[in-house]
C-alpha positions in Angstrom: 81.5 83.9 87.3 81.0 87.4 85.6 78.9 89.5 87.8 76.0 91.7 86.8 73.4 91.4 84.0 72.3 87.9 84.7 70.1 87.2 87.6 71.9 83.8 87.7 75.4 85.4 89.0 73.5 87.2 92.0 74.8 86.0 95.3 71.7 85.2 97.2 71.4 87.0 101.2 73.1 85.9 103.7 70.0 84.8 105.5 69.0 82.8 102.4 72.2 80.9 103.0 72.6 80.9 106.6 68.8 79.1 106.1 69.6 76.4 103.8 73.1 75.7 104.9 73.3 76.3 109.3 76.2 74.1 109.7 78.5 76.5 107.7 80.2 79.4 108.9 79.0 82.1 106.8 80.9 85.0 108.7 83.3 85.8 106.4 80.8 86.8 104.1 80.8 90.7 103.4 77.5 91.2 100.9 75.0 91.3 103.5 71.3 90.8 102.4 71.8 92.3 99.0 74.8 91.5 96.7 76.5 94.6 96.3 78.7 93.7 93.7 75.7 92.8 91.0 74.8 95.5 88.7 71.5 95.0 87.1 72.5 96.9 83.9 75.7 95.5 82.8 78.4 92.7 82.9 81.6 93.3 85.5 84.2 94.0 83.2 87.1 91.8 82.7 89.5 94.2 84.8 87.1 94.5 87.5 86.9 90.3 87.7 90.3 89.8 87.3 90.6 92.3 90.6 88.3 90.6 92.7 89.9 87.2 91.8 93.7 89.1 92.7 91.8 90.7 96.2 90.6 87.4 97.2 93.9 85.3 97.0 95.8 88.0 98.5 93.7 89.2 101.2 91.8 85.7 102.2 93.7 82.8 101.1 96.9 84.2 101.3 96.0 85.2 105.0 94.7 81.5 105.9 96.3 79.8 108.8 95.2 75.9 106.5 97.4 74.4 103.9 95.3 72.9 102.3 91.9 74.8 101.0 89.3 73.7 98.6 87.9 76.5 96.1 84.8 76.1 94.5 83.2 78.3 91.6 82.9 78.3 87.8 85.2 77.7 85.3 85.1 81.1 83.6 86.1 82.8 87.1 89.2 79.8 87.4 90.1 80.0 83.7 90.8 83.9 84.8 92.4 83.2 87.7 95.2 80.9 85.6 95.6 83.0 83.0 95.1 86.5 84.0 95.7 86.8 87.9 98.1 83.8 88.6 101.8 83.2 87.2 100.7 79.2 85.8 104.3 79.4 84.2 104.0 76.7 81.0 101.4 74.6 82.6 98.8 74.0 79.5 96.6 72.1 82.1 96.0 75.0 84.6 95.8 77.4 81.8 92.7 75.7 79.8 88.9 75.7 80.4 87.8 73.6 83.6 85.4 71.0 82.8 81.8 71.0 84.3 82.7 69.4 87.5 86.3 69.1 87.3 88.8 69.1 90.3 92.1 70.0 89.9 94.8 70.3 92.8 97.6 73.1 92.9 100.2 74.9 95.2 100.1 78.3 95.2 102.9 80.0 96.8 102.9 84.1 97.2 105.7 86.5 96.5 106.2 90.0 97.8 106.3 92.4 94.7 108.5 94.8 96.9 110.9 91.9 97.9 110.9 90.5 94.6 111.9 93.5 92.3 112.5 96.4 94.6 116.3 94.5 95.8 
């Protein structure tokens, strides 16, 4: 979701998580005890979301060893991720609002920029 403003889009701390949940492997987890990203005073800007979606396909998931990975989060952060990050092509599916508790499956495949249009 949209970070900042709303207390509601405030990761809790780590040892919150690491509390309720000891079974999963938080260490990939960079915000520490206090979300770093959450401004109090404002909303993350669309560019600044649409960065942090781009920064964590290409430096996590495109740097995972699995196949097969299951994302979880909120529509408004996958709507931007399919129409603002990702190439969906004409896919009307991908492209429109999730449903509350909707699943969908896709294969995302990664180019190199430099390979791609630097030949």
């Amino acid at each position: 979701e949209e970070l900042g403003l709303l207390v509601c889009n405030k990761c809790r701390s780590v040892s919150e998580i690491s509390d309720e949940f000891p079974y999963v492997d938080i260490s990939n987890i960079e915000s520490g005890e206090n979300d770093k990203l959450w401004i109090s005073s404002k909303r993350e800007p669309s560019s600044a979301q649409s960065q942090r979606i781009y920064n964590f396909l290409t430096d996590f998931i495109r740097k995972r060893k699995e196949k097969e990975i299951a994302i979880v989060g909120h529509s408004a952060w996958f709507y931007t991720m399919c129409n603002e990050v990702m190439d969906c092509g004409d896919d009307e599916k991908l492209k429109s609002v999730f449903d509350v508790s909707e699943i969908r499956s896709m294969c995302v495949t990664f180019q190199d920029y430099e390979a791609t249009y630097n030949t």
